[in-house]
C-alpha positions as CSV (number, residue, x, y, z in Angstrom):
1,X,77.7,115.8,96.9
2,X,80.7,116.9,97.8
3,X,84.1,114.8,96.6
4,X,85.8,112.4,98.8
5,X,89.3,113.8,100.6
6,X,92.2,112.1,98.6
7,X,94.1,110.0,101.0
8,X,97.7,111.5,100.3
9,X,99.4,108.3,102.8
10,X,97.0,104.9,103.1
11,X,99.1,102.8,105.3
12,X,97.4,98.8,105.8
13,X,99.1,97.0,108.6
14,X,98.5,93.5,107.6
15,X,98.3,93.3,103.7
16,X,96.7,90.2,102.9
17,X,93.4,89.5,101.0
18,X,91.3,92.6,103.3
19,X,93.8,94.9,103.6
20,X,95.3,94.2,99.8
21,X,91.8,94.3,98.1
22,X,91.3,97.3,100.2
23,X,94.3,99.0,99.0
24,X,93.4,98.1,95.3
25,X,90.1,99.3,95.3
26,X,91.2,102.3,96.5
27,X,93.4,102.6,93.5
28,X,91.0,101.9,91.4
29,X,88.9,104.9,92.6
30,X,91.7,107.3,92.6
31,X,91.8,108.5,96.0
32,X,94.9,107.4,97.3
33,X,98.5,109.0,96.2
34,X,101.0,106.5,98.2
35,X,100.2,103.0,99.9
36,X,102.8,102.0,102.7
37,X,102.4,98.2,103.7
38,X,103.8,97.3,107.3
39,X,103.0,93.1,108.4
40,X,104.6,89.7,110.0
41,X,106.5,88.4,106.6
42,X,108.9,90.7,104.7
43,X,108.6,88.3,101.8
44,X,105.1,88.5,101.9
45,X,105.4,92.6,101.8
46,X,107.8,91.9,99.1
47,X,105.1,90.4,97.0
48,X,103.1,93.2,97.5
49,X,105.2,95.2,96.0
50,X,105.9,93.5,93.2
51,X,102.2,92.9,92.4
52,X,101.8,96.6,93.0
53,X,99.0,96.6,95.7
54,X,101.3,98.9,97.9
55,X,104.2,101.3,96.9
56,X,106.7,100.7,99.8
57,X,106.9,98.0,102.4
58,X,107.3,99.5,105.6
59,X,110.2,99.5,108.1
60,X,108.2,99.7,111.5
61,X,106.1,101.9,112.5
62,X,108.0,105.3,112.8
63,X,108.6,105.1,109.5
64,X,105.1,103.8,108.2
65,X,102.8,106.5,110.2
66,X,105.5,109.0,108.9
67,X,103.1,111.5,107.1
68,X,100.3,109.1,107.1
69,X,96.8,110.7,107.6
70,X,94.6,107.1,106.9
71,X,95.7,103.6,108.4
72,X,93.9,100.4,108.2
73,X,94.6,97.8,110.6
74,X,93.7,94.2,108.5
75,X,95.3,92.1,110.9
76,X,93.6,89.0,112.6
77,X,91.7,90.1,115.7
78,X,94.3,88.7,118.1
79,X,97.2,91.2,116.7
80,X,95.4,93.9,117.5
81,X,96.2,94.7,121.0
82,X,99.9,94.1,120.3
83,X,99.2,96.5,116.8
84,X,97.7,98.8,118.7
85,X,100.5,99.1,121.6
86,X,103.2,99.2,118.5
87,X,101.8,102.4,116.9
88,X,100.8,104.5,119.8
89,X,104.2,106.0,120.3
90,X,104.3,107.0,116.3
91,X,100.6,108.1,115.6
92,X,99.8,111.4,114.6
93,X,97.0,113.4,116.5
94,X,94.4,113.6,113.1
95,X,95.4,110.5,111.0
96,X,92.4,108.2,110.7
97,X,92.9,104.9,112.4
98,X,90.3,102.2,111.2
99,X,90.1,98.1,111.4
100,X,88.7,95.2,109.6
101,X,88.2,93.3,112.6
102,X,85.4,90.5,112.6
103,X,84.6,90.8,116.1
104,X,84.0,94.5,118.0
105,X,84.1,94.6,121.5
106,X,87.8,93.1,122.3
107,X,88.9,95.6,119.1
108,X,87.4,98.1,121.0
109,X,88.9,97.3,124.5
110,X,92.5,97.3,122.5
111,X,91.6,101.0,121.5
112,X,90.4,102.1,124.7
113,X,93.3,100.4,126.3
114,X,96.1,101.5,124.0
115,X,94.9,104.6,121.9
116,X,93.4,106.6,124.8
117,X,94.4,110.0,123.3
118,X,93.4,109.2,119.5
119,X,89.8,108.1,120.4
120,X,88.2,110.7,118.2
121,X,89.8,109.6,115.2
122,X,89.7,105.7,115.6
123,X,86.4,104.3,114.2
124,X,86.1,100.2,114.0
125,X,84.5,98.9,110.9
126,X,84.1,95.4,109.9
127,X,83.9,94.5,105.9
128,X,81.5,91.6,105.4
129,X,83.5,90.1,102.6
130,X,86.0,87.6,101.8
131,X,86.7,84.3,100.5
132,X,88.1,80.8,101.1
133,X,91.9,82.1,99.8
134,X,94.2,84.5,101.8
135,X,97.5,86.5,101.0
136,X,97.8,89.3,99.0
137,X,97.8,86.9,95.9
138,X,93.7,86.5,96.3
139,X,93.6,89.9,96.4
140,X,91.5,92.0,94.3
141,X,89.8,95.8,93.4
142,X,86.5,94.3,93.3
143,X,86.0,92.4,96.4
144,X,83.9,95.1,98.7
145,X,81.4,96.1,95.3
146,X,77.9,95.9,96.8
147,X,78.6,94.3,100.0
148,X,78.1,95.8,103.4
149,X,80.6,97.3,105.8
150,X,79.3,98.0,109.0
151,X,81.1,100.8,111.0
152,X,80.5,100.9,114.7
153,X,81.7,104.8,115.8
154,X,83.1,105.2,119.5
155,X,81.1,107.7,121.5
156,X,84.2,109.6,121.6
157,X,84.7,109.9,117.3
158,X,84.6,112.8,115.7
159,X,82.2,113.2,112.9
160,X,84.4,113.9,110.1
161,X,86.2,110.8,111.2
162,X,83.4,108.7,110.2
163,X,83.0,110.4,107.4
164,X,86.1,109.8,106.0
165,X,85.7,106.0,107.0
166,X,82.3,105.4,105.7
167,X,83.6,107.2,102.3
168,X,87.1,105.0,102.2
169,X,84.4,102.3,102.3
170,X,82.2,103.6,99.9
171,X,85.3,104.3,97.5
172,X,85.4,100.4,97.3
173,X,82.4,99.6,96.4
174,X,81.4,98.7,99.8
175,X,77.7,100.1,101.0
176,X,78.0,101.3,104.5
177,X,75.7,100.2,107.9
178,X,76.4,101.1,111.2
179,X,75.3,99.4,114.7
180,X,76.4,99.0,118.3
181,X,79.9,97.3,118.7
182,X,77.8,94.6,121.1
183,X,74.8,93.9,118.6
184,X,77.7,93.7,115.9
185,X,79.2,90.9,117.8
186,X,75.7,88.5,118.6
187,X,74.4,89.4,114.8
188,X,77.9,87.9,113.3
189,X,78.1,85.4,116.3
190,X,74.9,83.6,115.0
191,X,75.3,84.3,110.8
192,X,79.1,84.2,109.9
193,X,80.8,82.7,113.7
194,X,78.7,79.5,113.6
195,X,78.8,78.4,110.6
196,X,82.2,78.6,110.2
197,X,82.7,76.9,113.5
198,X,80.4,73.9,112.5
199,X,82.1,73.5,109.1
200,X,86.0,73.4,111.2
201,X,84.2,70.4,113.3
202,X,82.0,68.5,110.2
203,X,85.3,68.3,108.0
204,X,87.9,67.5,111.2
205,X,85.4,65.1,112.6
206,X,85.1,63.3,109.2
207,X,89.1,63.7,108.2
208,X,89.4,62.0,112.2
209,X,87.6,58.6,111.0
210,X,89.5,55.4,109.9
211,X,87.1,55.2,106.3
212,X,87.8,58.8,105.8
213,X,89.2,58.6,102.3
214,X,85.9,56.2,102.1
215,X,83.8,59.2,102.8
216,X,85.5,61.9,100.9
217,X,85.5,59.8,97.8
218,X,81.3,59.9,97.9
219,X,81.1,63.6,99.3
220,X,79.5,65.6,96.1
221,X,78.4,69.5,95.8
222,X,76.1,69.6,99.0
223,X,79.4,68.2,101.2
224,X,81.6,71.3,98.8
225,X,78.5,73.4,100.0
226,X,78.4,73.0,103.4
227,X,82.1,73.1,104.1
228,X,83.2,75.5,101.6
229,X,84.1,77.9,104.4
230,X,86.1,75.6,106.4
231,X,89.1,76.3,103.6
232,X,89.1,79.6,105.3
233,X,92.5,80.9,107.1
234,X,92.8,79.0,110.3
235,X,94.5,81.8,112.6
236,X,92.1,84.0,111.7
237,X,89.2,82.2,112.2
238,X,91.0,81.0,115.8
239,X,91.2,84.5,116.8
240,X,87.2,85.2,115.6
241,X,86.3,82.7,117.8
242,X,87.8,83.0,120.9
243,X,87.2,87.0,120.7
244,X,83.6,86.0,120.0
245,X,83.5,83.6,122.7
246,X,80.4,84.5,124.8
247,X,78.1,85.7,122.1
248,X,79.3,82.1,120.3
249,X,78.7,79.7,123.2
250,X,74.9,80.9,123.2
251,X,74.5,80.5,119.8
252,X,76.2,77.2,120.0
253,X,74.2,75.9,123.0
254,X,70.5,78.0,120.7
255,X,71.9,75.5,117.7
256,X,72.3,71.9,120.1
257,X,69.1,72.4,121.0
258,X,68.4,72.6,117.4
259,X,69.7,69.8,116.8
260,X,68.5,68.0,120.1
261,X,64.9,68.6,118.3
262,X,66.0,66.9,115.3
263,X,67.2,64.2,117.0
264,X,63.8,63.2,118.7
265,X,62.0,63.5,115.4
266,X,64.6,60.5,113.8
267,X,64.5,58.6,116.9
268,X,60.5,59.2,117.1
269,X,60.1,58.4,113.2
270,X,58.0,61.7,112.7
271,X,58.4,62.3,109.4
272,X,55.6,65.2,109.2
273,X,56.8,66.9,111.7
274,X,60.5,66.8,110.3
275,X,58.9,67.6,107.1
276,X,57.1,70.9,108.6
277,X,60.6,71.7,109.9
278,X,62.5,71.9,106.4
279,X,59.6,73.4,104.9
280,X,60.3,76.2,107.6
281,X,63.3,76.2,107.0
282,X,63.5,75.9,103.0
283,X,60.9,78.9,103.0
284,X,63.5,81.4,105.7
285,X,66.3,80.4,103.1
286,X,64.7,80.9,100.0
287,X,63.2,84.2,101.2
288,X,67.3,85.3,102.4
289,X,68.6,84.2,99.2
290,X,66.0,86.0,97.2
291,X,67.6,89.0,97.8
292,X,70.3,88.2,95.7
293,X,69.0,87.1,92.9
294,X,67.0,90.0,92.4
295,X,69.9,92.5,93.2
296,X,72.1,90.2,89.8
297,X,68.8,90.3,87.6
298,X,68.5,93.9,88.5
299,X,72.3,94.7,86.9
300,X,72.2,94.9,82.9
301,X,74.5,92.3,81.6
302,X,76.9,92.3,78.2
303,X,75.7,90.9,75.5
């Protein structure tokens, strides 16, 4: 198989926990000679560099696409169109343009909108990882091993600049999928979108009660579980949702019926039948999270 082109400039616009851990992991592998960080906070840039996730902290973009020939774009959805708008002037005809954007389609309207002449080398991407911590301090090398990145190529890309996305990917750790930009957006609408949104409203509805210390003093590991996510970075998750908005309102409206259902069963005292339901639903879970389990006992651990 032939090796992976060495990224001589990386630049990552927005250097938090994506675009840090991205940077890192591309370290780790070798394929990257210089990392130029360009963002909001200079202080936060300066950390950056002192941590040594990325060499130089940009001055603006004229001086960050100077010589770059691979940029990531790890900013929260809602930047992009004003990211995008920044760059144009400075962006080099073959220099790989690539986001980590959680929703597709408005990315995508940004590029059409702003990056008209560079569509062959622009190719959205979407990294499903992260955690409850941002900045560049969460960031790590290992964050993308063994979990999915899904690219979704404009008609318009050239092939060797997917290739040279899927591989950046595949440098991390990350193992690579590709689907439409619209199925991207109902898929992650329904499995990341949702729950996140439901987490936001269980914990602000709670914190909104007068016993709320009452109830978070007697909320255990399934109250942790269920709202783990809602410690995720509000902007961002702001940005998701509104970008998402359409494909999010069905699955909201799909899940109130849910819920509507649920509701008769208490009020009708059917315990079977809400019985039959978990069982469903226990049996879907276990079955999803099975996958996992066999992909850890499959890995050889130290003695």
């Amino acid at each position: 198989m032939q090796a992976m082109v060495m990224i001589d400039k990386l630049v990552v616009c927005g250097v938090g926990l994506i675009g840090g851990s991205f940077a890192l992991a591309l370290r780790r592998a070798g394929l990257v000679r210089r990392i130029v960080g360009l963002g909001r906070s200079p202080a936060s840039l300066a950390r950056a560099v002192a941590l040594g996730v990325i060499d130089k902290a940009a001055a603006g973009w004229a001086d960050a696409l100077d010589g770059a020939d691979f940029v990531l774009l790890a900013t929260p959805v809602g930047q992009m169109d004003a990211v995008m708008a920044a760059m144009a002037p400075h962006l080099a005809p073959r220099t790989v343009v690539t986001d980590a954007g959680s929703t597709k389609r408005d990315v995508i309207e940004a590029i059409y909108r702003h990056l008209p002449d560079h569509l062959p080398y622009v190719v959205p991407a979407h990294p499903i990882a992260g955690a409850e911590c941002s900045g560049v301090e969460a960031s790590f090398a290992g964050l993308y091993d063994g979990r999915k990145v899904v690219v979704t190529p404009l008609p318009e890309n050239e092939p060797e600049a997917v290739l040279r996305v899927r591989e950046a990917w595949e440098a991390c750790g990350a193992l690579m999928h590709e689907m439409p930009p619209q199925e991207h957006d109902r898929v992650f609408a329904a499995v990341s979108h949702l729950p996140h949104l439901l987490a936001f409203g269980l914990v602000h509805d709670l914190a909104g009660r007068s016993n709320a210390e009452q109830l978070f003093g007697y909320a255990a590991s399934g109250f942790r579980d269920f709202t783990r996510i809602a410690g995720s970075h509000p902007e961002m998750w702001r940005d998701i949702c509104i970008a998402n908005r359409q494909a999010l309102l069905g699955e909201l409206d799909q899940y109130l019926a849910e819920l509507a259902q649920l509701r008769a069963l208490l009020l009708s005292g059917d315990g079977d039948r809400l019985e039959q339901l978990f069982g469903e639903a226990r049996r879907a879970r276990n079955a999803w999270a099975e996958q996992f389990s066999t992909a850890a006992n499959a890995v050889p651990t130290p003695e």
